[in-house]
N, C-alpha and C positions, 0 to 999 in steps of 0.2 A: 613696666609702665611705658617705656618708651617705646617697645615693639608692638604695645599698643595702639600708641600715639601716631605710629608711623603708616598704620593700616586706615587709621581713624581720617587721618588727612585727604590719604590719597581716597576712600571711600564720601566723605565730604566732597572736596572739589569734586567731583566724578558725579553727584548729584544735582550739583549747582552748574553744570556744564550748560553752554548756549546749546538751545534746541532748534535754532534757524536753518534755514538749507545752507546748502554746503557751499563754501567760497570758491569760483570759479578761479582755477590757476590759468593761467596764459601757457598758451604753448610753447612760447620762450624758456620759460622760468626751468620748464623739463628740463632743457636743452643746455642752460645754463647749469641744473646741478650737474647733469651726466659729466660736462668737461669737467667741473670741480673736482667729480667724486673719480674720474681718469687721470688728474691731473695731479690731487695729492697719491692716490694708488700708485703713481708712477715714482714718487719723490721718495713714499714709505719704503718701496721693493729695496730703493737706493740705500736707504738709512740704515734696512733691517738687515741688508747683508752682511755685514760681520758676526752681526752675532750668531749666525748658521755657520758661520767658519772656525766657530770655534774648534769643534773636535776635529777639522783639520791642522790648528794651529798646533794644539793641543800632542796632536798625534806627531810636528814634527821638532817638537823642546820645548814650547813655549810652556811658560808656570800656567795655572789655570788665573790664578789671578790677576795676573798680565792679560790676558786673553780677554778676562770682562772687563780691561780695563781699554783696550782695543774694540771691544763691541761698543763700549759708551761712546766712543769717538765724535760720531756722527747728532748724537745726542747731546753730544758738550755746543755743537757746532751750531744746531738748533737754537738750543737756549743763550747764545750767543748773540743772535740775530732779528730771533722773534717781534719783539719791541719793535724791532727798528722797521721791520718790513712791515709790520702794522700801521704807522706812521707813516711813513710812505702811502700805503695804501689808503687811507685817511685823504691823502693827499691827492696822488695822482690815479686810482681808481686802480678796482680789480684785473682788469685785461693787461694793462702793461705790467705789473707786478706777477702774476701769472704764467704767463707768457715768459716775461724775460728770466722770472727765475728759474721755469724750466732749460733755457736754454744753457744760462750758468752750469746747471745741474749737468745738462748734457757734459761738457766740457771737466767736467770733476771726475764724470764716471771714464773718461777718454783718458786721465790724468792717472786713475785707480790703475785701470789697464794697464799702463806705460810701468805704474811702479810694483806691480803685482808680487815682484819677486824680493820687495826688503819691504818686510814689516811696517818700518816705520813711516817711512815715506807711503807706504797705504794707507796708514792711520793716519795721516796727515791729509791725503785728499780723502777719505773720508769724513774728517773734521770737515774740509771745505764743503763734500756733499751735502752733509749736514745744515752749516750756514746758508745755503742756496738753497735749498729744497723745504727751507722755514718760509717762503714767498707765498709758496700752496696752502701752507695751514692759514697762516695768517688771513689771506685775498680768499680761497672759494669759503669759508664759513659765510665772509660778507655777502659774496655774489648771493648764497641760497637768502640771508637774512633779507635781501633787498626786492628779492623775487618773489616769494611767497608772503602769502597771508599769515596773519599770527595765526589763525585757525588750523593752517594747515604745515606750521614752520616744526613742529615735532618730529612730523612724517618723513618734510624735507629733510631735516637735519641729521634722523636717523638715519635715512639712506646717504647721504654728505657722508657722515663717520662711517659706514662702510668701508670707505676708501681706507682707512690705516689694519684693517684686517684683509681686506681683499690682497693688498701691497703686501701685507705680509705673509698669505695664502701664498703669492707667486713667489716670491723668496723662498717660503719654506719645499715648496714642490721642485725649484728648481736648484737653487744655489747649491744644500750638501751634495745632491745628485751631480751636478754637472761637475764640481769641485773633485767629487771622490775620484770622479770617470776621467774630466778631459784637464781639470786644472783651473783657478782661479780665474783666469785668463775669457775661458770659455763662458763661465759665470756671468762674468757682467757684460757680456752680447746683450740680452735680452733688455737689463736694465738702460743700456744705451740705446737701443731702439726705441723702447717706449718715450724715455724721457725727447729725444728728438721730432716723433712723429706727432706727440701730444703738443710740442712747442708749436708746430705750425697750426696744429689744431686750434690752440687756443687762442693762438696771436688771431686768426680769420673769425672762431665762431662767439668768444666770449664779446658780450656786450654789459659795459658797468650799468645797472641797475639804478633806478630813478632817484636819485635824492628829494624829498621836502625842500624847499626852501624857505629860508625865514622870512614872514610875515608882519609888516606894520612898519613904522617907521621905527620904531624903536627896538627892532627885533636885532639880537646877540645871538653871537650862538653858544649854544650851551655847554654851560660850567662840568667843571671836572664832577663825574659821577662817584670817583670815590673820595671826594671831599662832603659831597650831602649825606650818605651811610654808610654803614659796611657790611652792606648786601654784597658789594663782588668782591671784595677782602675775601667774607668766611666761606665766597665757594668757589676761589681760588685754594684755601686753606684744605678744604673738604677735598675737592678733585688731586690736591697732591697726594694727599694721605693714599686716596681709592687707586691711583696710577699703580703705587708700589706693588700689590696684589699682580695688576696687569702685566708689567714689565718684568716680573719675576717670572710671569707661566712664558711669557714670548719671547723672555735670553733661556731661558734654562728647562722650560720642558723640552726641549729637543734631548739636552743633556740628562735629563733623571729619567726618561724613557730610554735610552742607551743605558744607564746604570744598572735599569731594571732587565737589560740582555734584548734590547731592541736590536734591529742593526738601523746604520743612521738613515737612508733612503727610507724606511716604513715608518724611522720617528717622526722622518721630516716631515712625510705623505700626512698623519697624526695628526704634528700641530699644525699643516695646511689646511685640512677639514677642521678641525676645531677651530680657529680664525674664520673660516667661513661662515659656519654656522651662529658664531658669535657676531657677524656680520646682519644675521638674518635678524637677529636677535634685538643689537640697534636699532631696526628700523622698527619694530614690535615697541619695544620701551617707547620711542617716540610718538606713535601713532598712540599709545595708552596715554601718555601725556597731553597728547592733544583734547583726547575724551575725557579725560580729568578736568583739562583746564589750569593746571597745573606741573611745574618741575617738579618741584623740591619734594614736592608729595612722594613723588616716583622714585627723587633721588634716595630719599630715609630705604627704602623700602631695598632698592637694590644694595643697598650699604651692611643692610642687617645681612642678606646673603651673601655678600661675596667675604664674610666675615666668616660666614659657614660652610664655604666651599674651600675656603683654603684650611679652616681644621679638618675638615671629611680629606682631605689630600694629606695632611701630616698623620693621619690616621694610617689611609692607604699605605702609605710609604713605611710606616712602624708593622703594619700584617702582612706588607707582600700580597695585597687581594690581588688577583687574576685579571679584574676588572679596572685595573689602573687606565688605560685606553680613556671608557666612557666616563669616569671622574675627569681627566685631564681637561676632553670635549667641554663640558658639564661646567666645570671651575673656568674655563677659560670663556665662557659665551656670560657667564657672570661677572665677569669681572672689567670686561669691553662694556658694559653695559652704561654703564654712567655717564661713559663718555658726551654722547649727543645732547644729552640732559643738561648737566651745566654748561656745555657749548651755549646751547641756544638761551640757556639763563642768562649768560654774561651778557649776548648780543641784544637782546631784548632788554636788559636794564640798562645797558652803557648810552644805547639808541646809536642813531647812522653818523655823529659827528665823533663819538667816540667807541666803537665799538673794533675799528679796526686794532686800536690801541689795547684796548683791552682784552680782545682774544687774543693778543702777542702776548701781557703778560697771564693769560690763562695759561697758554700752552707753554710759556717761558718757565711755570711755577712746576706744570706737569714734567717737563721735560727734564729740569732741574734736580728730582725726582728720578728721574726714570735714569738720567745718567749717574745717579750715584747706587740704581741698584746691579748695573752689575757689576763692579769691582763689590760694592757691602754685603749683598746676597752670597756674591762669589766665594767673599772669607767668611760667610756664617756659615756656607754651607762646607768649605773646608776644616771648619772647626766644632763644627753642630752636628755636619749631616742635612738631607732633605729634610726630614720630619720636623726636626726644631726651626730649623728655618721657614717653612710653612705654617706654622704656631705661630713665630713672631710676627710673620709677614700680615697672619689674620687677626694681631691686637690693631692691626692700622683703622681698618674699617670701622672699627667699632669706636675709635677714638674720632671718629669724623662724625658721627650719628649728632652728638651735644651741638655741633658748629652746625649743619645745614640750617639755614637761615628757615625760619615758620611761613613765612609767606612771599610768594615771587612779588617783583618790580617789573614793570614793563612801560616805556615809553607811547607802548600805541596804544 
Protein backbone atom coordinates (compact mmCIF):
# COMPACT_ATOMS: atom_id res chain seq x y z
CA UNK A 1 0.00 0.00 0.00
CA UNK A 2 2.47 2.41 0.69
CA UNK A 3 4.61 1.79 -2.49
CA UNK A 4 1.69 2.60 -3.86
CA UNK A 5 0.97 5.65 -2.14
CA UNK A 6 4.32 6.82 -2.94
CA UNK A 7 3.98 6.60 -6.81
CA UNK A 8 0.33 8.01 -6.28
CA UNK A 9 1.66 11.31 -4.68
CA UNK A 10 4.44 12.00 -6.71
CA UNK A 11 2.07 11.23 -10.13
CA UNK A 12 -0.70 13.57 -8.51
CA UNK A 13 1.44 16.67 -7.85
CA UNK A 14 3.04 16.06 -11.21
CA UNK A 15 -0.55 16.63 -12.71
CA UNK A 16 -1.48 19.43 -10.66
CA UNK A 17 1.95 21.24 -11.77
CA UNK A 18 1.70 25.19 -12.78
CA UNK A 19 1.53 25.34 -16.57
CA UNK A 20 2.80 29.12 -16.88
CA UNK A 21 6.02 30.07 -18.50
CA UNK A 22 8.97 29.54 -17.05
CA UNK A 23 10.45 31.89 -14.20
CA UNK A 24 13.17 34.08 -15.43
CA UNK A 25 16.34 33.44 -13.17
CA UNK A 26 18.84 36.45 -13.04
CA UNK A 27 22.09 35.94 -14.04
CA UNK A 28 23.35 36.63 -10.63
CA UNK A 29 21.60 33.86 -9.14
CA UNK A 30 23.92 31.35 -11.63
CA UNK A 31 26.78 32.96 -10.28
CA UNK A 32 25.75 32.81 -6.77
CA UNK A 33 24.98 28.91 -6.84
CA UNK A 34 28.42 28.14 -8.88
CA UNK A 35 30.46 29.81 -5.71
CA UNK A 36 28.09 27.78 -3.30
CA UNK A 37 28.42 24.60 -5.12
CA UNK A 38 32.73 25.48 -5.29
CA UNK A 39 32.79 26.43 -2.07
CA UNK A 40 30.99 23.59 -0.04
CA UNK A 41 32.98 21.04 -2.97
CA UNK A 42 36.08 22.57 -1.50
CA UNK A 43 35.07 22.03 2.48
CA UNK A 44 33.76 18.24 1.51
CA UNK A 45 37.32 17.22 -0.29
CA UNK A 46 38.51 18.50 3.47
CA UNK A 47 36.03 16.49 5.55
CA UNK A 48 36.02 13.38 3.29
CA UNK A 49 39.72 12.90 3.51
CA UNK A 50 40.10 10.63 6.21
CA UNK A 51 37.99 8.41 5.47
CA UNK A 52 40.24 7.53 2.13
CA UNK A 53 43.08 7.11 4.60
CA UNK A 54 41.77 4.59 5.99
CA UNK A 55 43.65 1.51 4.26
CA UNK A 56 46.65 3.57 4.83
CA UNK A 57 46.12 3.83 8.40
CA UNK A 58 44.98 0.44 8.40
CA UNK A 59 47.98 -0.86 6.55
CA UNK A 60 50.39 0.99 9.12
CA UNK A 61 48.79 -0.73 12.97
CA UNK A 62 45.98 1.11 13.31
CA UNK A 63 42.63 -1.27 14.53
CA UNK A 64 40.12 -0.86 11.71
CA UNK A 65 37.91 0.45 14.26
CA UNK A 66 39.87 3.24 15.43
CA UNK A 67 40.34 4.16 11.85
CA UNK A 68 36.34 4.83 11.37
CA UNK A 69 36.69 6.36 14.41
CA UNK A 70 39.27 8.89 12.94
CA UNK A 71 37.25 9.25 9.61
CA UNK A 72 34.31 10.46 11.77
CA UNK A 73 36.52 13.11 13.12
CA UNK A 74 35.61 15.86 10.80
CA UNK A 75 31.99 14.91 11.11
CA UNK A 76 31.87 15.07 14.89
CA UNK A 77 33.37 18.70 13.99
CA UNK A 78 30.44 19.59 11.69
CA UNK A 79 27.72 18.59 13.98
CA UNK A 80 29.42 20.57 16.52
CA UNK A 81 29.01 23.80 14.66
CA UNK A 82 26.28 23.65 12.28
CA UNK A 83 23.48 25.41 14.53
CA UNK A 84 25.59 27.91 15.36
CA UNK A 85 26.93 28.90 11.79
CA UNK A 86 23.36 28.99 10.87
CA UNK A 87 22.61 31.46 13.31
CA UNK A 88 25.10 33.53 12.37
CA UNK A 89 24.18 33.46 8.99
CA UNK A 90 20.49 34.38 10.01
CA UNK A 91 22.40 37.13 11.28
CA UNK A 92 25.12 38.53 9.49
CA UNK A 93 24.40 37.05 5.79
CA UNK A 94 25.84 34.60 3.46
CA UNK A 95 29.21 36.24 2.18
CA UNK A 96 30.82 36.79 5.38
CA UNK A 97 30.13 33.37 6.80
CA UNK A 98 31.24 31.76 3.53
CA UNK A 99 34.09 33.55 2.96
CA UNK A 100 35.44 33.55 6.45
CA UNK A 101 34.70 29.93 6.93
CA UNK A 102 36.61 29.18 4.05
CA UNK A 103 39.43 30.81 5.30
CA UNK A 104 39.38 29.00 8.85
CA UNK A 105 39.27 25.93 6.78
CA UNK A 106 42.31 27.08 5.00
CA UNK A 107 44.19 27.29 8.15
CA UNK A 108 42.99 23.72 9.51
CA UNK A 109 44.27 22.00 6.37
CA UNK A 110 47.84 24.02 6.86
CA UNK A 111 47.52 22.59 10.66
CA UNK A 112 46.62 18.79 9.21
CA UNK A 113 49.83 19.16 7.07
CA UNK A 114 52.12 20.27 10.07
CA UNK A 115 50.57 17.19 12.10
CA UNK A 116 50.50 14.58 9.26
CA UNK A 117 52.88 12.37 11.17
CA UNK A 118 50.83 11.59 14.79
CA UNK A 119 47.55 10.32 14.38
CA UNK A 120 46.14 12.19 16.78
CA UNK A 121 47.02 15.41 16.50
CA UNK A 122 45.54 14.83 12.68
CA UNK A 123 42.39 13.77 14.09
CA UNK A 124 42.18 16.76 16.02
CA UNK A 125 42.60 19.27 13.14
CA UNK A 126 40.46 17.46 11.37
CA UNK A 127 37.85 17.78 14.04
CA UNK A 128 38.62 21.63 13.58
CA UNK A 129 38.28 21.18 9.63
CA UNK A 130 35.11 19.87 10.30
CA UNK A 131 33.89 22.65 12.64
CA UNK A 132 35.04 25.32 9.96
CA UNK A 133 33.86 23.98 6.88
CA UNK A 134 30.16 23.57 8.51
CA UNK A 135 30.02 27.72 7.27
CA UNK A 136 29.49 26.30 3.66
CA UNK A 137 26.74 23.84 4.35
CA UNK A 138 24.95 25.94 6.46
CA UNK A 139 25.46 29.93 4.11
CA UNK A 140 25.31 28.46 0.29
CA UNK A 141 21.79 26.33 0.76
CA UNK A 142 20.68 30.01 1.81
CA UNK A 143 22.51 31.93 -0.92
CA UNK A 144 20.67 29.45 -3.69
CA UNK A 145 17.15 29.58 -1.56
CA UNK A 146 17.21 33.54 -1.80
CA UNK A 147 18.16 33.63 -5.51
CA UNK A 148 15.92 31.50 -7.16
CA UNK A 149 12.34 31.23 -7.82
CA UNK A 150 10.45 28.31 -5.91
CA UNK A 151 9.72 27.18 -9.57
CA UNK A 152 12.95 26.74 -10.23
CA UNK A 153 14.63 26.07 -6.47
CA UNK A 154 14.68 22.09 -7.23
CA UNK A 155 16.88 22.49 -10.00
CA UNK A 156 18.99 24.95 -8.07
CA UNK A 157 19.44 22.94 -5.23
CA UNK A 158 20.00 19.87 -7.06
CA UNK A 159 22.94 21.16 -8.56
CA UNK A 160 23.87 23.09 -4.81
CA UNK A 161 24.20 19.29 -3.44
CA UNK A 162 26.35 18.34 -6.21
CA UNK A 163 28.93 20.00 -4.37
CA UNK A 164 29.17 16.97 -1.41
CA UNK A 165 29.75 14.29 -4.24
CA UNK A 166 31.73 16.41 -6.59
CA UNK A 167 34.23 17.14 -3.11
CA UNK A 168 34.07 13.71 -2.57
CA UNK A 169 34.90 12.74 -6.45
CA UNK A 170 38.12 14.91 -5.83
CA UNK A 171 39.07 13.22 -2.63
CA UNK A 172 38.32 9.94 -3.85
CA UNK A 173 40.63 10.24 -7.24
CA UNK A 174 43.27 12.02 -5.40
CA UNK A 175 43.97 11.38 -1.65
CA UNK A 176 44.47 7.07 -1.74
CA UNK A 177 46.62 7.92 -4.95
CA UNK A 178 48.74 10.48 -3.76
CA UNK A 179 48.87 9.03 -0.15
CA UNK A 180 49.97 5.37 -1.41
CA UNK A 181 52.72 7.26 -3.86
CA UNK A 182 54.11 10.68 -2.17
CA UNK A 183 52.51 10.45 1.49
CA UNK A 184 49.81 12.15 3.43
CA UNK A 185 51.61 15.28 3.34
CA UNK A 186 51.29 15.61 -0.59
CA UNK A 187 47.52 14.81 -0.25
CA UNK A 188 46.29 17.83 1.29
CA UNK A 189 48.23 20.26 -1.36
CA UNK A 190 45.25 20.22 -3.41
CA UNK A 191 42.77 20.52 -0.67
CA UNK A 192 44.70 23.55 0.60
CA UNK A 193 44.57 25.19 -2.62
CA UNK A 194 41.04 25.06 -3.33
CA UNK A 195 39.97 26.02 0.13
CA UNK A 196 42.34 29.32 -0.34
CA UNK A 197 41.59 30.36 -3.95
CA UNK A 198 37.74 29.78 -3.22
CA UNK A 199 38.20 32.24 0.04
CA UNK A 200 39.06 35.01 -2.18
CA UNK A 201 36.63 33.96 -4.67
CA UNK A 202 33.87 34.14 -2.50
CA UNK A 203 34.86 36.97 -0.13
CA UNK A 204 34.83 39.47 -3.99
CA UNK A 205 31.92 37.53 -5.90
CA UNK A 206 29.15 36.22 -3.33
CA UNK A 207 26.46 38.82 -2.84
CA UNK A 208 23.72 38.07 0.16
CA UNK A 209 20.48 37.64 -1.62
CA UNK A 210 17.29 40.09 -1.06
CA UNK A 211 15.56 39.63 2.03
CA UNK A 212 11.39 40.70 2.33
CA UNK A 213 11.04 43.01 4.74
CA UNK A 214 8.28 43.19 7.12
CA UNK A 215 5.34 45.10 6.26
CA UNK A 216 2.67 47.36 8.21
CA UNK A 217 3.08 48.66 11.39
CA UNK A 218 2.47 45.91 13.30
CA UNK A 219 4.69 43.56 11.30
CA UNK A 220 7.06 40.79 13.77
CA UNK A 221 8.94 38.75 12.50
CA UNK A 222 8.15 35.41 12.42
CA UNK A 223 7.69 32.68 15.09
CA UNK A 224 9.76 29.70 15.47
CA UNK A 225 8.51 27.13 12.57
CA UNK A 226 8.98 24.33 14.71
CA UNK A 227 6.83 25.48 17.35
CA UNK A 228 3.43 25.74 14.55
CA UNK A 229 4.17 21.87 13.25
CA UNK A 230 6.27 19.13 12.88
CA UNK A 231 6.80 19.34 9.36
CA UNK A 232 10.76 19.95 9.77
CA UNK A 233 10.85 17.64 12.98
CA UNK A 234 9.88 14.46 10.79
CA UNK A 235 12.14 15.52 7.75
CA UNK A 236 14.90 16.16 9.86
CA UNK A 237 13.98 12.48 11.26
CA UNK A 238 13.52 11.00 7.69
CA UNK A 239 17.03 12.55 6.13
CA UNK A 240 18.90 10.92 9.33
CA UNK A 241 17.66 7.65 8.76
CA UNK A 242 18.37 8.02 4.47
CA UNK A 243 22.24 9.69 5.48
CA UNK A 244 23.14 6.16 7.07
CA UNK A 245 22.71 4.30 3.58
CA UNK A 246 24.87 7.29 2.10
CA UNK A 247 27.66 7.43 4.56
CA UNK A 248 28.10 3.78 4.65
CA UNK A 249 28.89 3.45 0.49
CA UNK A 250 31.23 6.88 0.99
CA UNK A 251 33.52 5.60 4.28
CA UNK A 252 33.51 2.01 3.34
CA UNK A 253 33.06 1.32 -0.40
CA UNK A 254 36.53 2.10 -1.04
CA UNK A 255 37.18 -0.68 1.59
CA UNK A 256 34.71 -3.68 0.37
CA UNK A 257 35.88 -3.01 -3.11
CA UNK A 258 39.66 -3.66 -1.92
CA UNK A 259 38.11 -6.76 -0.06
CA UNK A 260 36.57 -7.77 -3.15
CA UNK A 261 40.83 -7.86 -4.66
CA UNK A 262 40.41 -4.35 -6.04
CA UNK A 263 43.75 -2.57 -5.52
CA UNK A 264 43.14 0.98 -3.78
CA UNK A 265 43.90 3.72 -6.86
CA UNK A 266 41.01 1.58 -9.16
CA UNK A 267 38.69 1.50 -5.81
CA UNK A 268 39.19 4.95 -5.36
CA UNK A 269 38.93 5.94 -9.26
CA UNK A 270 35.24 3.58 -8.61
CA UNK A 271 33.95 5.44 -5.86
CA UNK A 272 35.10 8.88 -7.58
CA UNK A 273 32.87 8.04 -10.74
CA UNK A 274 30.14 6.87 -8.59
CA UNK A 275 29.87 10.14 -6.59
CA UNK A 276 29.83 11.72 -9.68
CA UNK A 277 27.37 10.41 -11.29
CA UNK A 278 25.33 10.36 -8.21
CA UNK A 279 25.96 14.04 -8.60
CA UNK A 280 24.26 14.16 -12.00
CA UNK A 281 21.56 12.48 -10.43
CA UNK A 282 20.80 15.23 -7.71
CA UNK A 283 20.27 17.59 -9.94
CA UNK A 284 17.59 15.05 -12.08
CA UNK A 285 15.54 14.32 -8.64
CA UNK A 286 15.36 18.19 -8.35
CA UNK A 287 14.33 19.21 -11.59
CA UNK A 288 11.62 16.22 -11.17
CA UNK A 289 10.50 17.82 -8.14
CA UNK A 290 10.23 20.97 -9.58
CA UNK A 291 7.72 19.42 -12.31
CA UNK A 292 5.90 17.57 -9.53
CA UNK A 293 5.32 20.60 -7.61
CA UNK A 294 6.31 18.75 -4.91
CA UNK A 295 9.34 17.06 -2.21
CA UNK A 296 8.19 14.68 -0.27
CA UNK A 297 6.40 13.21 -3.20
CA UNK A 298 9.92 12.50 -4.64
CA UNK A 299 11.36 11.91 -1.24
CA UNK A 300 8.80 8.43 -0.60
CA UNK A 301 9.91 7.38 -3.75
CA UNK A 302 13.72 7.57 -3.49
CA UNK A 303 13.35 6.01 0.14
CA UNK A 304 11.62 2.95 -1.15
CA UNK A 305 14.88 2.61 -3.52
CA UNK A 306 17.65 3.22 -1.70
CA UNK A 307 16.06 0.42 0.62
CA UNK A 308 16.60 -1.65 -2.58
CA UNK A 309 19.76 -0.86 -3.42
CA UNK A 310 21.45 -1.45 -0.39
CA UNK A 311 19.68 -5.29 -0.19
CA UNK A 312 20.75 -5.90 -4.03
CA UNK A 313 24.48 -4.79 -2.51
CA UNK A 314 24.19 -7.42 0.51
CA UNK A 315 23.22 -9.80 -2.03
CA UNK A 316 26.20 -8.84 -4.28
CA UNK A 317 28.58 -9.24 -1.47
CA UNK A 318 26.90 -13.06 -0.21
CA UNK A 319 27.44 -14.19 -4.59
CA UNK A 320 30.73 -12.59 -5.33
CA UNK A 321 28.69 -11.27 -8.65
CA UNK A 322 31.49 -9.92 -11.16
CA UNK A 323 29.39 -6.99 -11.51
CA UNK A 324 29.96 -5.52 -7.94
CA UNK A 325 31.59 -2.05 -9.82
CA UNK A 326 28.08 -1.06 -11.55
CA UNK A 327 25.95 -2.09 -8.23
CA UNK A 328 28.25 0.03 -6.10
CA UNK A 329 27.83 3.17 -8.94
CA UNK A 330 24.00 2.22 -8.96
CA UNK A 331 23.64 2.12 -4.84
CA UNK A 332 25.57 5.11 -4.48
CA UNK A 333 23.75 7.64 -7.15
CA UNK A 334 20.59 6.39 -4.96
CA UNK A 335 21.37 6.86 -2.01
CA UNK A 336 22.88 10.84 -2.56
CA UNK A 337 19.62 11.39 -3.88
CA UNK A 338 17.38 12.69 -1.07
CA UNK A 339 19.81 14.94 -0.22
CA UNK A 340 18.62 18.24 -2.22
CA UNK A 341 14.97 17.27 -1.67
CA UNK A 342 14.69 17.82 1.93
CA UNK A 343 17.38 20.62 1.67
CA UNK A 344 15.07 22.71 -0.11
CA UNK A 345 11.85 21.26 2.12
CA UNK A 346 13.48 22.55 5.18
CA UNK A 347 14.37 26.13 3.44
CA UNK A 348 11.24 26.58 1.99
CA UNK A 349 9.07 25.80 5.13
CA UNK A 350 11.34 27.48 7.83
CA UNK A 351 11.24 30.77 5.16
CA UNK A 352 14.36 33.55 4.97
CA UNK A 353 14.12 34.46 9.03
CA UNK A 354 14.65 30.92 9.98
CA UNK A 355 15.99 28.91 7.55
CA UNK A 356 19.48 29.50 8.23
CA UNK A 357 18.84 27.94 11.67
CA UNK A 358 17.19 25.28 10.53
CA UNK A 359 19.39 23.98 7.68
CA UNK A 360 22.18 23.94 10.62
CA UNK A 361 20.07 21.68 12.48
CA UNK A 362 19.01 19.61 9.17
CA UNK A 363 22.68 18.87 8.50
CA UNK A 364 23.48 18.86 12.27
CA UNK A 365 20.74 15.81 12.49
CA UNK A 366 22.40 14.21 9.14
CA UNK A 367 25.77 14.58 10.26
CA UNK A 368 25.19 13.23 13.72
CA UNK A 369 24.27 10.26 11.75
CA UNK A 370 26.94 10.10 9.51
CA UNK A 371 29.55 10.44 12.37
CA UNK A 372 28.37 7.49 14.22
CA UNK A 373 28.51 5.43 11.02
CA UNK A 374 31.78 4.79 10.85
CA UNK A 375 33.07 3.58 14.03
CA UNK A 376 28.87 1.43 14.06
CA UNK A 377 29.13 0.22 10.45
CA UNK A 378 32.98 -0.27 11.08
CA UNK A 379 32.03 -2.88 14.14
CA UNK A 380 29.07 -4.44 12.25
CA UNK A 381 31.10 -5.00 9.61
CA UNK A 382 33.94 -6.60 11.77
CA UNK A 383 31.48 -8.70 13.49
CA UNK A 384 28.81 -9.32 10.49
CA UNK A 385 30.67 -8.93 7.53
CA UNK A 386 29.64 -6.67 4.42
CA UNK A 387 26.41 -8.39 3.49
CA UNK A 388 24.72 -8.28 7.08
CA UNK A 389 25.73 -4.95 7.43
CA UNK A 390 24.21 -3.81 4.14
CA UNK A 391 20.78 -5.62 5.22
CA UNK A 392 20.79 -3.71 8.24
CA UNK A 393 21.90 -0.49 6.76
CA UNK A 394 18.66 -1.11 4.08
CA UNK A 395 15.87 -1.57 7.30
CA UNK A 396 16.78 2.35 7.64
CA UNK A 397 15.09 3.60 4.55
CA UNK A 398 12.19 1.84 5.02
CA UNK A 399 11.70 2.85 8.64
CA UNK A 400 11.78 6.55 7.25
CA UNK A 401 8.91 5.97 4.48
CA UNK A 402 5.85 6.12 7.63
CA UNK A 403 7.56 9.69 8.87
CA UNK A 404 7.85 11.64 5.38
CA UNK A 405 5.43 14.28 6.06
CA UNK A 406 2.03 13.85 3.15
CA UNK A 407 2.28 17.34 2.04
CA UNK A 408 5.11 20.12 1.82
CA UNK A 409 5.06 23.72 3.58
CA UNK A 410 6.27 26.61 1.88
CA UNK A 411 6.36 30.25 2.95
CA UNK A 412 6.20 31.75 -0.61
Amino acid sequence: MWYTNCFQIGTTVSAQRVTASPTVVPARAWTMLALGVAAQAAGTLVVSAPALLIPHLVASGMPFASAGLFAAAPTVGLVLTLIAWGAVTDRVGERVVIAGGLALTTLTVVAAWATAGDPLLLGIAFLAAGMTSASTNAASGRVVVGWFPKERRGLAMGIRQMSQPLGVTLAAVTVPVLTESQGIRTALVLPFALCAVLTVLCAAGITDPPRPAPTGAGATTPGNPYRSSGFLWRVHVVSVLLVVPQFTLSTYGLVWLVGLGWSTPAAGLLVGMSQFVGAVGRILVGAWSDRAGSRVGPLRVVAVAAAVVMGVLALVDVAHWAAAAVFLVVATSVTVADNGLAYTSVAEAAGPSWSGRALGAQNTGQFLAASAVGPGVGALVGLLGFAASFAIVAALPLLALPVVPRADRSHD
